[in-house]
C-alpha positions in Angstrom: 117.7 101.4 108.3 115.2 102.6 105.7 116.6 105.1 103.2 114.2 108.4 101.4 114.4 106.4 98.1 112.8 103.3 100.3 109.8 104.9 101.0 108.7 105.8 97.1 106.1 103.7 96.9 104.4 105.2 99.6 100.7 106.8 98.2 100.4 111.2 98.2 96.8 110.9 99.4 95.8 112.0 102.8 95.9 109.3 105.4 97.9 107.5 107.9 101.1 106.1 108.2 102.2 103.3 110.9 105.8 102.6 111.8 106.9 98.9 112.8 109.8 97.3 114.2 111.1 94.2 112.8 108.7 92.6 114.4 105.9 94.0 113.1 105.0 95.9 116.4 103.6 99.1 115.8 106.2 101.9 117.4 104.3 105.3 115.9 101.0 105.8 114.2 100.8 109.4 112.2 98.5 111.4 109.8 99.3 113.3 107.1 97.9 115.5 103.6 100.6 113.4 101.7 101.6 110.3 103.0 104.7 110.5 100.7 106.1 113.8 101.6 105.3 113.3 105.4 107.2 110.1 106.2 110.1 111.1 103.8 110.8 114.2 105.9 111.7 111.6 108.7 114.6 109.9 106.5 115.9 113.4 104.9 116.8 115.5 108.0 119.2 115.6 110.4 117.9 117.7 112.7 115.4 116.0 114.8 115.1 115.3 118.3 117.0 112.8 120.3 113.7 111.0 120.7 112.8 111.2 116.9 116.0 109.9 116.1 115.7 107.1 118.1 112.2 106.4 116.6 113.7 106.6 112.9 116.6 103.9 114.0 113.8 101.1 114.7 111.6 101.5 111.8 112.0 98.0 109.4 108.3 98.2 107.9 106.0 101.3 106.8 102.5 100.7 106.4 99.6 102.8 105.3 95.9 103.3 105.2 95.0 106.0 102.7 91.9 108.3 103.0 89.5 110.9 101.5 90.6 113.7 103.4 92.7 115.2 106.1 89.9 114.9 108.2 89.0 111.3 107.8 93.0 110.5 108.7 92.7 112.4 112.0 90.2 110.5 113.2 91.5 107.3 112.2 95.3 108.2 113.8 93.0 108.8 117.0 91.4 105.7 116.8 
């Protein structure tokens, strides 16, 4: 399972994030102001729903697509 420190070299620009299973199949696509801080908050608390939980236990790969603006990542997390 991926750890908070695993995730360090993850960019703070605006953009999206994609979560994969080990085999590289994409389980959750997200935006966010600061990569970084956003998919951290995933690995630091406890309290998330049953659902997000189960999401966090299947993540093996995080990758990334960084952009300009909030903006720019919204529209590329609905694409």
């Amino acid at each position: 399972m991926i750890k908070p420190k695993d995730v360090d070299y993850l960019p703070t620009s605006a953009g999206c994030y994609l979560f994969k299973d080990d085999k590289s199949k994409v389980l959750y696509v997200g935006k966010a102001k600061n990569i970084k801080k956003r998919v951290k908050s995933y690995f630091q608390k406890n309290d998330h729903p049953r659902k997000t939980r189960m999401l966090v236990e299947r993540i093996k790969k995080i990758d990334f697509i960084t952009t300009s603006t909030e903006s720019e990542a919204f529209l590329l997390e609905n694409n």
